[in-house]
PyMOL commands that place a pseudoatom at each C-alpha (Angstrom):
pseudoatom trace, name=CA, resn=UNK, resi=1, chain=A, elem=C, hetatm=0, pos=[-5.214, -19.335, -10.301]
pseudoatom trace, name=CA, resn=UNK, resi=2, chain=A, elem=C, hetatm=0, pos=[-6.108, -18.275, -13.966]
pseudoatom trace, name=CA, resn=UNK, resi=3, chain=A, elem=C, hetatm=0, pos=[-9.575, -18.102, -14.949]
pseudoatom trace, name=CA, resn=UNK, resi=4, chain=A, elem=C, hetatm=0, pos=[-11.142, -17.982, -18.812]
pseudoatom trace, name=CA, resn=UNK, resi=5, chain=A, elem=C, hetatm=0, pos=[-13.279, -14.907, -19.657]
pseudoatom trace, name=CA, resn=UNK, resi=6, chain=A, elem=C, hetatm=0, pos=[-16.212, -15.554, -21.902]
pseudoatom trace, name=CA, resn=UNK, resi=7, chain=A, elem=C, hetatm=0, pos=[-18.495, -12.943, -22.852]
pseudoatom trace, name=CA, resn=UNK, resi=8, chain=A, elem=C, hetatm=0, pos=[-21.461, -13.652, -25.098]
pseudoatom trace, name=CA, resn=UNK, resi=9, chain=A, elem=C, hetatm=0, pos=[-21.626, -10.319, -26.187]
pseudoatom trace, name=CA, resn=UNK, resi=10, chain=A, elem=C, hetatm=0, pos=[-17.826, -10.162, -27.566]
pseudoatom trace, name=CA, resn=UNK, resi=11, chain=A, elem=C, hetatm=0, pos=[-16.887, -11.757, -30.927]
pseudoatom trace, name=CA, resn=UNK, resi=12, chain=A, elem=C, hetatm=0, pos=[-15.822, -15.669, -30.322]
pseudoatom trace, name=CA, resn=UNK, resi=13, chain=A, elem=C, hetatm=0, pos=[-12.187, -16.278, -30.867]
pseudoatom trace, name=CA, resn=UNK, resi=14, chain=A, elem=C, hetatm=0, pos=[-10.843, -17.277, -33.723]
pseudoatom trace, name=CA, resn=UNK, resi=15, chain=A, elem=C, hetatm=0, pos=[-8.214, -19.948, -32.941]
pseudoatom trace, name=CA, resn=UNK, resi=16, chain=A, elem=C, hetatm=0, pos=[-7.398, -21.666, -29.509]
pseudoatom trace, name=CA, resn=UNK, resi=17, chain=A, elem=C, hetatm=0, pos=[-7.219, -19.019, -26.988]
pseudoatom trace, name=CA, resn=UNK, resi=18, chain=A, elem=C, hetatm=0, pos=[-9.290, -17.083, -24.532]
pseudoatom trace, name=CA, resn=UNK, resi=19, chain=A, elem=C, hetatm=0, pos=[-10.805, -13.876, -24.955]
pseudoatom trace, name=CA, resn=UNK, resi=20, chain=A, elem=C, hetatm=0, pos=[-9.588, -12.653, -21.807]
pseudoatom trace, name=CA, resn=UNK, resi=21, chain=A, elem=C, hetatm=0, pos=[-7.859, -14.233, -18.718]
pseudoatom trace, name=CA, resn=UNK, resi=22, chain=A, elem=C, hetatm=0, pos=[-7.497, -13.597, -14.793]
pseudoatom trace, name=CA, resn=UNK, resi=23, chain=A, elem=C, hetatm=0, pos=[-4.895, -14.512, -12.670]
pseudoatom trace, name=CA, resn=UNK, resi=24, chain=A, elem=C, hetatm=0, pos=[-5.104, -12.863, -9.315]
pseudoatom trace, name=CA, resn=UNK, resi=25, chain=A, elem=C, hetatm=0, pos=[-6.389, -9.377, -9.247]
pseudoatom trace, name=CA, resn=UNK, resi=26, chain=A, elem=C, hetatm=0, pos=[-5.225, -9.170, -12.768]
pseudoatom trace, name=CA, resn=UNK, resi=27, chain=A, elem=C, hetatm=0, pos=[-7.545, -9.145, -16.202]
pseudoatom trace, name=CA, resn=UNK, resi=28, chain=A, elem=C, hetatm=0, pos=[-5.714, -10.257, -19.448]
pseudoatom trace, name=CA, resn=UNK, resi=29, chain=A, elem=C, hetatm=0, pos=[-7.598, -9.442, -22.693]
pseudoatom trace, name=CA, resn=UNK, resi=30, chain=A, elem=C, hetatm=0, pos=[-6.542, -10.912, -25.780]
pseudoatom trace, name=CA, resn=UNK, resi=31, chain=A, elem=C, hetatm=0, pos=[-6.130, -8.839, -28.987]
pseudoatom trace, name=CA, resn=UNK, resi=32, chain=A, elem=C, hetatm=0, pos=[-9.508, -7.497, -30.124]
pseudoatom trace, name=CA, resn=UNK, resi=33, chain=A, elem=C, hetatm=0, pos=[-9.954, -6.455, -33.959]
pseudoatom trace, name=CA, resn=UNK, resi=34, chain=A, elem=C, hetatm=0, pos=[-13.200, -4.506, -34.541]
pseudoatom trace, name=CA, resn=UNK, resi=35, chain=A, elem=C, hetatm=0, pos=[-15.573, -7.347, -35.568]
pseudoatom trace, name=CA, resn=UNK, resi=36, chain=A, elem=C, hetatm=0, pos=[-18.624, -6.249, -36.540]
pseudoatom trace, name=CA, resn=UNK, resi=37, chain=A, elem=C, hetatm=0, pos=[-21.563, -7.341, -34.067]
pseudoatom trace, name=CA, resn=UNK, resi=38, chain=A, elem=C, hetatm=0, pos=[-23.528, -8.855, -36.931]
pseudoatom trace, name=CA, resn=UNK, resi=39, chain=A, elem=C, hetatm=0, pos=[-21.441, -10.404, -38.812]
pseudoatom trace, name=CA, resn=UNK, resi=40, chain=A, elem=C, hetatm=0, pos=[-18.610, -12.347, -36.727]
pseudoatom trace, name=CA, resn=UNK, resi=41, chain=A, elem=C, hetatm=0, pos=[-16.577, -12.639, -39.835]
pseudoatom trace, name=CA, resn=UNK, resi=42, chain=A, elem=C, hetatm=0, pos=[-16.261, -9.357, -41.339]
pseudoatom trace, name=CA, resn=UNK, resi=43, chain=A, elem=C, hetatm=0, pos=[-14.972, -6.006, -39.432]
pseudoatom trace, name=CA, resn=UNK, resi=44, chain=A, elem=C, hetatm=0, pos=[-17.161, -2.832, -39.026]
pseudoatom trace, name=CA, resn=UNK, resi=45, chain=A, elem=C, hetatm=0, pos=[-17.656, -0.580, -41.786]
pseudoatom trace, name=CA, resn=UNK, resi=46, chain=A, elem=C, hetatm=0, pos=[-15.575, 2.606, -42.093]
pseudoatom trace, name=CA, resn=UNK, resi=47, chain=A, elem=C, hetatm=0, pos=[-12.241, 3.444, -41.344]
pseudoatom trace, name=CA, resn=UNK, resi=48, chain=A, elem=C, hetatm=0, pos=[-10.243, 3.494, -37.745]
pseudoatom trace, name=CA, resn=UNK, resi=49, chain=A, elem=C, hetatm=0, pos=[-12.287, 5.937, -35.777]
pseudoatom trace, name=CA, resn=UNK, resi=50, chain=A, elem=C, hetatm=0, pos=[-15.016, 3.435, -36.462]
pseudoatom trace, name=CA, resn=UNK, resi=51, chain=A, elem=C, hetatm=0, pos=[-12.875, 0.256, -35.970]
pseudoatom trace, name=CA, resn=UNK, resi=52, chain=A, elem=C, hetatm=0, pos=[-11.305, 1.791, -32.787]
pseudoatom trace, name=CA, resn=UNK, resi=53, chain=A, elem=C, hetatm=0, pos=[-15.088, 2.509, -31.338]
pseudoatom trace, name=CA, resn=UNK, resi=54, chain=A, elem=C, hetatm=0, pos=[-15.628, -1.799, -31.746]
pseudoatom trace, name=CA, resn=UNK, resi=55, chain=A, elem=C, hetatm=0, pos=[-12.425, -2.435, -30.294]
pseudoatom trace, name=CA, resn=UNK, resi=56, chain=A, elem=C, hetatm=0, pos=[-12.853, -0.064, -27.376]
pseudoatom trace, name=CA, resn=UNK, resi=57, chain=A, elem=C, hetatm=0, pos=[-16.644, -1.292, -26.953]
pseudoatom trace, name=CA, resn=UNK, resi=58, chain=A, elem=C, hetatm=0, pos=[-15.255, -4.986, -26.947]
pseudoatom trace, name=CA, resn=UNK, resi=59, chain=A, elem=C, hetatm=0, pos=[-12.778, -4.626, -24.365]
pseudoatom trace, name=CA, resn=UNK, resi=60, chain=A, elem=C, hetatm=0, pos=[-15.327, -2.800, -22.113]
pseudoatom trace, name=CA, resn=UNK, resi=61, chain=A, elem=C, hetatm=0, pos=[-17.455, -5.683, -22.492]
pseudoatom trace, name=CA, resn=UNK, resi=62, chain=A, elem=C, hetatm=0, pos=[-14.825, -8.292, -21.808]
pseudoatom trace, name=CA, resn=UNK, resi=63, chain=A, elem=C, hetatm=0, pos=[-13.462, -6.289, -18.775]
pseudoatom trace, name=CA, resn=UNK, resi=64, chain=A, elem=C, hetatm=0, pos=[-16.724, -6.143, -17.920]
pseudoatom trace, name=CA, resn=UNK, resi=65, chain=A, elem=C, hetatm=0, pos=[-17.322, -9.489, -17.536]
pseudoatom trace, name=CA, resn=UNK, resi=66, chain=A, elem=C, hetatm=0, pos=[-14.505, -9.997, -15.198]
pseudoatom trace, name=CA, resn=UNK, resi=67, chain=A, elem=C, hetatm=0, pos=[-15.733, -7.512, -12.685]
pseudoatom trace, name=CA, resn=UNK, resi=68, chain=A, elem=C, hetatm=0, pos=[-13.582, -3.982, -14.240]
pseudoatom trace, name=CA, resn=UNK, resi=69, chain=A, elem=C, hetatm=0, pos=[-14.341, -1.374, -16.375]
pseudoatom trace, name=CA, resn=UNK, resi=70, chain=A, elem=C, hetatm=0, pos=[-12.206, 0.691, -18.529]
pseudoatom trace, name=CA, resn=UNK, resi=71, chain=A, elem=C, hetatm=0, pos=[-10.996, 2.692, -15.735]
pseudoatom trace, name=CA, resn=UNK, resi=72, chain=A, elem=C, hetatm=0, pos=[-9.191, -0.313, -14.316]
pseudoatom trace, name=CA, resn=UNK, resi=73, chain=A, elem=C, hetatm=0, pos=[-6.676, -0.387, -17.277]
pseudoatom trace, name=CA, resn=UNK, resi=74, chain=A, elem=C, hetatm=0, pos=[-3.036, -0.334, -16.408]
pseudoatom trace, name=CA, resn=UNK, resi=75, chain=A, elem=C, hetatm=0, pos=[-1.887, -1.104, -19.419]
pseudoatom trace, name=CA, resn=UNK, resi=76, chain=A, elem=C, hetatm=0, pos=[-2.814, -0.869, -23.136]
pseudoatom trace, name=CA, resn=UNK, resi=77, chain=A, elem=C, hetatm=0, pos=[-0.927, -2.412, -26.198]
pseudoatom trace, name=CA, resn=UNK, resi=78, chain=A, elem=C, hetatm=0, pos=[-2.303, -0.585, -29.822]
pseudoatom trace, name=CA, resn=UNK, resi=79, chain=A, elem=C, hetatm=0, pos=[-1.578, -2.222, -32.995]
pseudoatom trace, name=CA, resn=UNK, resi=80, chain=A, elem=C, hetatm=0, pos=[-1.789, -0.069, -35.916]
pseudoatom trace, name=CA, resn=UNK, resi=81, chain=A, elem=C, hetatm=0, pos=[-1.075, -1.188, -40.171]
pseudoatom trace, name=CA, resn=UNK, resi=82, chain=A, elem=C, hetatm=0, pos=[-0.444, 2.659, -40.178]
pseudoatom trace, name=CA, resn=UNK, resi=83, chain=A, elem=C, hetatm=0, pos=[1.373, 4.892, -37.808]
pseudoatom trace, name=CA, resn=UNK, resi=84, chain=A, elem=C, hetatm=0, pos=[-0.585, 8.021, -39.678]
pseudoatom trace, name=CA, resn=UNK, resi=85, chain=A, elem=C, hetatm=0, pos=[-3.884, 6.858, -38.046]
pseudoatom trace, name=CA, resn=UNK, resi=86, chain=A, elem=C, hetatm=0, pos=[-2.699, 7.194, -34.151]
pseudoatom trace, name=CA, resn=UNK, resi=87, chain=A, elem=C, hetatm=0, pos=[-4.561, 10.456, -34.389]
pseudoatom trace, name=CA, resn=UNK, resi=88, chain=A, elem=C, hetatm=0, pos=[-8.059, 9.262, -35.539]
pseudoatom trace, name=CA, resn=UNK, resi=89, chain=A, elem=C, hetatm=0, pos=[-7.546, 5.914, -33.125]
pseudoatom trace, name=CA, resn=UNK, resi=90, chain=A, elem=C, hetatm=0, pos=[-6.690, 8.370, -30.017]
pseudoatom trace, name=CA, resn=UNK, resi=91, chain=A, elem=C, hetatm=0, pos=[-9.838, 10.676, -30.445]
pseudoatom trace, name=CA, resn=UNK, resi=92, chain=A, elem=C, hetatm=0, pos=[-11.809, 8.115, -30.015]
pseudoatom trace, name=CA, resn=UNK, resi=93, chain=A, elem=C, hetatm=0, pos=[-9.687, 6.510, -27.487]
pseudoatom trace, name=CA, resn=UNK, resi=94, chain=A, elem=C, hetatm=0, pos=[-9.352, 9.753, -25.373]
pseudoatom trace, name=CA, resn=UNK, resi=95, chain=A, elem=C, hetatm=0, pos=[-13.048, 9.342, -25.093]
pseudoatom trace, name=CA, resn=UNK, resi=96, chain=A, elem=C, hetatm=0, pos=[-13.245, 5.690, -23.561]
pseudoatom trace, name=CA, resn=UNK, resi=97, chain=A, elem=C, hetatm=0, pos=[-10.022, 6.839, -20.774]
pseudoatom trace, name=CA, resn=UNK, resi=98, chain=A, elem=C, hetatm=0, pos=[-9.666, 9.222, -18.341]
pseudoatom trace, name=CA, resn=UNK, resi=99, chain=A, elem=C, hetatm=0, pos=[-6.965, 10.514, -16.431]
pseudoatom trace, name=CA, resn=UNK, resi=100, chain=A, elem=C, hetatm=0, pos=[-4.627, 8.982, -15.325]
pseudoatom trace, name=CA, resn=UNK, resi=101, chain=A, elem=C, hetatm=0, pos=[-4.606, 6.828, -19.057]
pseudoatom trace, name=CA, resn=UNK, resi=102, chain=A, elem=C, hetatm=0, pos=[-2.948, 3.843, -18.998]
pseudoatom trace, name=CA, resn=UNK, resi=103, chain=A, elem=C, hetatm=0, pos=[0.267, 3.004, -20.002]
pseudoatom trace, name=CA, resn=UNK, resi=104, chain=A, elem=C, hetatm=0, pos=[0.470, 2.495, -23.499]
pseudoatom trace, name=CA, resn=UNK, resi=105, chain=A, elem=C, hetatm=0, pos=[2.555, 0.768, -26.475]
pseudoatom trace, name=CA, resn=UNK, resi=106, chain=A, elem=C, hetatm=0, pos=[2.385, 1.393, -29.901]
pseudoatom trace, name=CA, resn=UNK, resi=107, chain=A, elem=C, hetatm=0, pos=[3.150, -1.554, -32.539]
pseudoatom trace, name=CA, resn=UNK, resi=108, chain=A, elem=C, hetatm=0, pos=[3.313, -0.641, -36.053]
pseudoatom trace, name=CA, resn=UNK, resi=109, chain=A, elem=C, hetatm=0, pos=[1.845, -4.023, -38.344]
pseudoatom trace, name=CA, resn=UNK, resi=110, chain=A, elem=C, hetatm=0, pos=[2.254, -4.938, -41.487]
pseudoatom trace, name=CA, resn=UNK, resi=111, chain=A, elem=C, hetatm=0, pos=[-1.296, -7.028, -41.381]
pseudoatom trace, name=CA, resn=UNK, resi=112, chain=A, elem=C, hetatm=0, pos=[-3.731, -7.734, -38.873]
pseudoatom trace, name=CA, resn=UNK, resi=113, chain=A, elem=C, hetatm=0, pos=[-6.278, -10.145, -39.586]
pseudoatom trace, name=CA, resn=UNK, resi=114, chain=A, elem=C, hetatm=0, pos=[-9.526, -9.446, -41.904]
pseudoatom trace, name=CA, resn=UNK, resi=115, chain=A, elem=C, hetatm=0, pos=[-7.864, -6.584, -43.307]
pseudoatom trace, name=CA, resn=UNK, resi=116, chain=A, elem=C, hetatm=0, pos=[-7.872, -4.975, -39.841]
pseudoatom trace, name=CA, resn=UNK, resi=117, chain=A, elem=C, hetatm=0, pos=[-6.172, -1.292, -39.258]
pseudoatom trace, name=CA, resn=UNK, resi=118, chain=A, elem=C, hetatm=0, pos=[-6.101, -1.495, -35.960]
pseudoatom trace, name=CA, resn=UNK, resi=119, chain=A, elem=C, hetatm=0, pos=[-6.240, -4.019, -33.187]
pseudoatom trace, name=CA, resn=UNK, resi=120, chain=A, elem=C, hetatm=0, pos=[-5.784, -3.447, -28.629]
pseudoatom trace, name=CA, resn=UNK, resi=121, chain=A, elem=C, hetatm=0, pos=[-5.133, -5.667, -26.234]
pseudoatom trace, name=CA, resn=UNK, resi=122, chain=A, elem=C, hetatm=0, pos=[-4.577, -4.365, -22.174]
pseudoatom trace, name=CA, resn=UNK, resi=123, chain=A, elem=C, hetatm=0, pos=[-4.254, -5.616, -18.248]
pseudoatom trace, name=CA, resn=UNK, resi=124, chain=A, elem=C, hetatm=0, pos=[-6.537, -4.409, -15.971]
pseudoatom trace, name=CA, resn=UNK, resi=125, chain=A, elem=C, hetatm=0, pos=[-6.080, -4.943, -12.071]
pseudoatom trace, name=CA, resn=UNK, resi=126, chain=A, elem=C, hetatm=0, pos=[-9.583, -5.360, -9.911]
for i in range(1, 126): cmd.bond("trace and resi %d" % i, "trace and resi %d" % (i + 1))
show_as sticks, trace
zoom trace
């Protein structure tokens, strides 16, 4: 069966679909931008180190919330407006995973929503 995940602490979403979903031992989050805790419609000040910290904090929070943590990730999907920031996002992301990292894809944007540089989605398996 397939199960919602709601976390108070993450950012609502912003049209009709879940923040995360299970379906067996599986956890499905959606796409998180790096919406700033305070203000659930603007993104977090600075550039993509900064926006990649919200998005990795979000999707330990979601993940959390469905019984995993970050080192449950199988599988990570980055979406990036520039290719030329995959350096800045992975330091920071290189500090949220350990070995062995998840697989990973990287999908170069032309926008992303709010002005966004960078957005993640992943699977987890519990």
């Amino acid at each position: 069966m397939k199960y919602s995940i709601t976390a108070a602490a993450a950012p609502e979403t912003i049209g009709p679909y879940s923040q995360g979903t299970t379906a067996g031992r599986l956890v499905f989050t959606s796409g998180q931008l790096p919406i700033d805790p305070d203000d659930p419609h603007s993104l977090v000040e600075g550039g993509v180190r900064e926006q990649a910290e919200r998005i990795l904090e979000i999707t330990s929070i979601l993940l959390s919330e469905a019984g995993c943590m970050l080192s449950d990730v199988a599988k990570t999907t980055v979406y990036l407006v520039n290719f030329e920031d995959l350096d800045a996002f992975d330091e920071v992301y290189e500090r949220y995973f350990t070995t062995p990292f998840p697989a990973r894809s990287i999908v170069k944007i032309s926008e992303l929503p709010l002005g966004s540089l960078a957005e993640m989605d992943c699977i987890a398996c519990r």
